[in-house]
N, C-alpha and C positions, 0 to 999 in steps of 0.2 A: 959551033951552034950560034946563030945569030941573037943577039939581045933582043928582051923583051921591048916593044916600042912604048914610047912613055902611055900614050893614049891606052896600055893595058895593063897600066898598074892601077891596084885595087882604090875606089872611089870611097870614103866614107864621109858622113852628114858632118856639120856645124856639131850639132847633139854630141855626136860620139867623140869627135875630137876636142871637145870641152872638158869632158870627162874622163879621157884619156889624160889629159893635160893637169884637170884636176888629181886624178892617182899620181903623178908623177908625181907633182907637186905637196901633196901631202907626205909621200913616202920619204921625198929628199928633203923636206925639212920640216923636222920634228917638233914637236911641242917646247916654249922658248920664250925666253921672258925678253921683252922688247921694250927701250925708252925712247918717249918722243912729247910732244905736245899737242896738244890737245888743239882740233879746228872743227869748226861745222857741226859740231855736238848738238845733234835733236835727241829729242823722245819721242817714239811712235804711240801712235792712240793704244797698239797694244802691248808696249809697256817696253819694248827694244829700242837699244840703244846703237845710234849710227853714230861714228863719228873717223874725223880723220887725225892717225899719229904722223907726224912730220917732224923731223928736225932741219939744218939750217943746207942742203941738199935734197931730200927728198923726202917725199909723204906714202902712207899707203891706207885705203881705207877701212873701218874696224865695224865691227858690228858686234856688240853682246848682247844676247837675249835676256830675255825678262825671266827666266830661271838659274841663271847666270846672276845678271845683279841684282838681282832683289836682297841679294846677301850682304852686299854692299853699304856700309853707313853713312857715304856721304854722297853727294851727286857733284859727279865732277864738271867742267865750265870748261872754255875754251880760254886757252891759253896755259892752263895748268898743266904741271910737269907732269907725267906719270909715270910705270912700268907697267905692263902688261901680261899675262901670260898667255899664251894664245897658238894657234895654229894655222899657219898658213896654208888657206886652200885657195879653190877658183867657183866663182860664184857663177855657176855655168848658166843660167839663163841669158846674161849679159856679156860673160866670155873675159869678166874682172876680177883680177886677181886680189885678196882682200885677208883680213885676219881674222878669226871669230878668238874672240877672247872669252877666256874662262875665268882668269882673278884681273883685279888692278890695284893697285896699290901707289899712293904717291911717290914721287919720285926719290930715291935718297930713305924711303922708310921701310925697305925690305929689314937690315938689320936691327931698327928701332924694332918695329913689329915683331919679330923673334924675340928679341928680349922681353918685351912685354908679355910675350905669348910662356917665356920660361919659367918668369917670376908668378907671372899668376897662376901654374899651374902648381907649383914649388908655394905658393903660400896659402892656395885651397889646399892643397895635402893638409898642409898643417890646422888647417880646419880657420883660418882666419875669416872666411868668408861662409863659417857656418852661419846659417837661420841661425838655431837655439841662442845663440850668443849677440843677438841683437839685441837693443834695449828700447823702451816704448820711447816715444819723447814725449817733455811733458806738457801738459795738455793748456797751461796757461803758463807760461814762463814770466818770471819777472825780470830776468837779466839775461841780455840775446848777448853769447860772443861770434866776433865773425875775424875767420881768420884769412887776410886778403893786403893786396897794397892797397897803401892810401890811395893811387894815381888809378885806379882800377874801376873802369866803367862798374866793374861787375859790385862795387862797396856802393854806387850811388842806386844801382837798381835795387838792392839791397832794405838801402836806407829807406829810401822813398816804399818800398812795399810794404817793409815794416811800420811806417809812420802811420803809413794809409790805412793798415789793417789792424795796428796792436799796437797804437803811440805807448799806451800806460809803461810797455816792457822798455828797460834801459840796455842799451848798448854799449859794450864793449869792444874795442876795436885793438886786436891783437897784428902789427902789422909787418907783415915780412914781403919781400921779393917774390915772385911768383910763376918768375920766368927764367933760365941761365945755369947755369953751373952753381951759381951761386945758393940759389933758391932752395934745394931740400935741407942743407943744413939749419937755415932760418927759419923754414917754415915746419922744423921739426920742433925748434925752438918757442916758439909761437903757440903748437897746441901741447907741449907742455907746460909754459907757463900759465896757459888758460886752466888745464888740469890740476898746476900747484896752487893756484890761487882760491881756487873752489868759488869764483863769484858769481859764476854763471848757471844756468840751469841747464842749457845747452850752446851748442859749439858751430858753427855755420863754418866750413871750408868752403870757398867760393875761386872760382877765375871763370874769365871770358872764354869764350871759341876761339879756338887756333886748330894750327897744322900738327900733327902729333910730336916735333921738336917743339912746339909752344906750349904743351899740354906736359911735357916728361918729366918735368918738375915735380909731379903729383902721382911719377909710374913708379917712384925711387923708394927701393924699399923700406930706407928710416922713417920714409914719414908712413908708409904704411903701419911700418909696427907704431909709430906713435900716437896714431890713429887710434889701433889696437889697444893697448895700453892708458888711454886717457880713460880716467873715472866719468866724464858726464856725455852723456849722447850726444854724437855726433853726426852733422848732416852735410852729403860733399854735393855743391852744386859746382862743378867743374866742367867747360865747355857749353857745347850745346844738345841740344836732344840724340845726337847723333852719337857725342862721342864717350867715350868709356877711358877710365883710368881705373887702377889698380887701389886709389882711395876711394874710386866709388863702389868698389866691393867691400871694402873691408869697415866703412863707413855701417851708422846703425840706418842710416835711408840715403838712397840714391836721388837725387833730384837732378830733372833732366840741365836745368839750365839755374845760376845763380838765384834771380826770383821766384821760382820754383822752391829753392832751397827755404826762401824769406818766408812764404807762403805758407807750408810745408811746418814752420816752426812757431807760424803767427797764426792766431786764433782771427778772423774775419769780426772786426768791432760791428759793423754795417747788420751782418749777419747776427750776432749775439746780442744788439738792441734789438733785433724784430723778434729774437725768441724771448728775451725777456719780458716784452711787450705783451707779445702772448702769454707768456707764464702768468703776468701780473693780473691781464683781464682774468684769466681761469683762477686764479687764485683768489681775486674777490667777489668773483662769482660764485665761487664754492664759498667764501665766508657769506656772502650774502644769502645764498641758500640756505648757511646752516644758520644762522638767527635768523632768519623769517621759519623755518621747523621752530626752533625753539621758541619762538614767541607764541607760536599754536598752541606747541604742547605746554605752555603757561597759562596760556588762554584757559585752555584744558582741564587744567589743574586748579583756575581760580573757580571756573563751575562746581567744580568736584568740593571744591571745601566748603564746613560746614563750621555750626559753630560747637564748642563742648561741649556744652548744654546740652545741644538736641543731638548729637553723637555717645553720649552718657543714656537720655533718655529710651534712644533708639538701641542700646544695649541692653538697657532694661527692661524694655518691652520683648526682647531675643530670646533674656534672660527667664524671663516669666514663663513666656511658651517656651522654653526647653526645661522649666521645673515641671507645666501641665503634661508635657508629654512623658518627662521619665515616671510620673505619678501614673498615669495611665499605661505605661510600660510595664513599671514595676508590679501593679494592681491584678494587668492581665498577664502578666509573668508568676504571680501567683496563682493565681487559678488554674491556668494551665500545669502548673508544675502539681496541685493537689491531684485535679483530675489524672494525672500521666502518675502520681502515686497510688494512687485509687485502683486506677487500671494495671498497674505492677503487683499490689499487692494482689488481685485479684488471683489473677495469673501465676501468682509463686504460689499462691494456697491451692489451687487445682494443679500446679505442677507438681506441689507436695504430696497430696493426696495421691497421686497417680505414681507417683514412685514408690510412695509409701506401699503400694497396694501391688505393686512388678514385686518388690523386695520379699513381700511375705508372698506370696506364690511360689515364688524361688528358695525363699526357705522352706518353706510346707515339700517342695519336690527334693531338697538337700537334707529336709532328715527322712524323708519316706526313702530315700535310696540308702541313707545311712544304715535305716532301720533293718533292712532286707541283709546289710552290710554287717549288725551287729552278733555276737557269737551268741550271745545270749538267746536269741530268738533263734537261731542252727540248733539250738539248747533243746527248746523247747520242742524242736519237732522229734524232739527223739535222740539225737545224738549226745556226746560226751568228748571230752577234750582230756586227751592222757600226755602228761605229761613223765618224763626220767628224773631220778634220782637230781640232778643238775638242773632242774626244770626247764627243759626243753622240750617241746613238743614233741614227743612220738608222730613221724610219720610212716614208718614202716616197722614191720618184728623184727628185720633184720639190725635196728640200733639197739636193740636190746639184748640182755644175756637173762638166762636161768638166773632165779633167787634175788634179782637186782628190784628192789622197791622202786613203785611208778605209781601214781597221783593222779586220780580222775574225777573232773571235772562235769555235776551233770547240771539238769536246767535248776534245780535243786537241792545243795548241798554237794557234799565232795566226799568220796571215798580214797582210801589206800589201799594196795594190793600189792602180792608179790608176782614176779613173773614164774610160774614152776615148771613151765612147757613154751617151749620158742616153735611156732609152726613152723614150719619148714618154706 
């Protein structure tokens, strides 16, 4: 069988073999941390980062997006070291092969970075970097300590804020290394002896911006906990807005940058003469309101007064018509009271008479019933009331025997009788 001629092997576009090209290429190398230096570093208007990594043979160009770095705390420059982590693909409109980066990190600080990332997570367990256990600072301090080198930009910004804003407060300058191997032993030392000394009100941690090897001094866990452990509130301006140490957590305020920190602990003089200013005018505006009232209401009161004399006489004259009126009270509180006895008595004597006169009617009807009631008058019509031997009334012959004496009663006088026949 004859070979296929080249002219009919299969044709495909630019388009598809970019994309071909790019699948391969992502497939065969994987996600991957890459070091080099930084060239050509822009920012686009929307908010992506282009730039190219190179070392001292070859470059390749990088692009992170704006969801990508936004995460990022510092903005990197051209000629800084970095590491990368990124993916190599190919940017097929162009047919260039290029890296989209997902973290970066300076160069040399992957393992700082882990450490950092261990101990803060290992001393928030421990609740160091609770809220609740923050302390206010106080609100006019009279004695500022700041714990920093003498040599340190970051003491003169310091100074000078404080001077500007709250000269009255006195300074203390507790002074240790702030950079080295050397530096957390000393500067542990430093805000303890600020805390045994009790002379301050509050405590100023300060240094400059650096690279996270210039800042590590302040990740070291002694001075964290000494941090912790100091009695008077403490404030860490360490770095700059960007950067984070392990004392600005554990610290009672984070202040983005040293001045900041000064700021932050200084009460604004400039500011607290204008409100006293204003206090003062409201404050004698309100006194001058209230004695102008009271001189009214003095005013007031000198109308009103009078003298004893005719305050005596104007009692007397009160006094008189309140004797003419209880005499005229009392006068016609008699009369009414006669009349209103007059017309009682009237009253109880017709009510008298009128009972008096039910009463005997009702006795006149309680003996006319008595009377019909009495044996006496039973007597009289004829009948007789026989009594036994025992004087009980006979009501039948059958309580009686033959020969037994019984006792009758007529409307006139009394007979005795024997029984000598019991009818049947």
């Amino acid at each position: 069988m004859l070979p296929t001629p080249p002219s009919a092997a299969p044709v495909i576009s630019v388009s598809e073999l970019n994309r071909q090209a790019r699948f391969a290429l992502e497939k065969g190398l994987p996600l991957c941390w890459v070091a080099g230096e930084i060239s050509n570093f822009t920012r686009a208007a929307s908010g992506h980062w282009y730039f190219t990594l190179k070392d001292a043979q070859a470059g390749v160009r990088c692009a992170m997006f704006r969801g990508r770095n936004q995460f990022v705390d510092w903005t990197p420059r051209d000629g800084d070291r970095i590491e990368v982590r990124a993916q190599a693909t190919l940017y097929e409109a162009r047919g260039e092969y290029q890296l989209v980066v997902e973290a970066v990190r300076r160069a040399g600080q992957g393992d700082l970075y882990e450490r950092f990332l261990r101990l803060k997570a290992r001393l928030e367990a421990e609740g160091l970097f609770d809220p609740a256990r923050k302390r206010a600072l106080p609100r006019f301090p009279v004695s500022i300590g700041v714990v920093t080198s003498p040599k340190a930009a970051a003491l003169r910004d310091v100074l000078t804020t404080l001077k500007r804003r709250w000269p009255a407060a006195r300074v203390v300058l507790y002074p240790c290394p702030v950079q080295g191997e050397a530096a957390p032993p000393r500067i542990v030392e430093a805000i303890d002896q600020a805390g045994s000394r009790g002379e301050c009100d509050v405590l100023l941690v300060v240094r400059g911006g650096g690279s996270l090897e210039d800042l590590w001094a302040f990740n070291d866990e002694a001075v964290a906990r000494a941090v912790q452990r100091c009695p008077i509130p403490v404030v860490s301006g360490v770095g700059h807005e960007t950067d984070f140490s392990i004392c600005d957590f554990v610290a009672d305020l984070r202040a983005p940058t040293p001045t900041a920190a000064a700021e932050a602990v200084a009460p604004d003089r400039a500011e607290w003469r204008l409100h006293l200013a204003r206090e003062t005018r409201q404050l004698r505006l309100s006194a001058q309101r209230r004695l102008d009232g009271l001189a009214q209401r003095l005013d007031l009161l000198w109308h009103r007064l009078v003298h004893p004399r005719q305050r005596l006489n104007a009692h007397r004259q009160h006094l008189g018509h309140l004797a003419r009126r209880l005499s005229q009270i009392m006068a016609t509180g008699q009369r009414d009271l006669r009349q209103r006895q007059q017309g009682l008595a009237a009253r109880l004597g017709l009510a008298w008479r009128r009972e008096h006169q039910t009463r005997a009617q009702r006795l006149n009807g309680l003996t006319q019933a008595l009377r019909h009631l009495d044996p006496g008058e039973v007597l009289q019509r004829g009948y007789s009331l026989v009594r036994d031997g025992r004087g009980n009334i006979v009501r039948s012959s059958q309580t009686v025997r033959e020969g037994e004496r019984i006792d009758i009663t007529l409307a006139q006088g009394r007979l005795g009788a024997t029984v000598t026949e019991r009818p049947l």
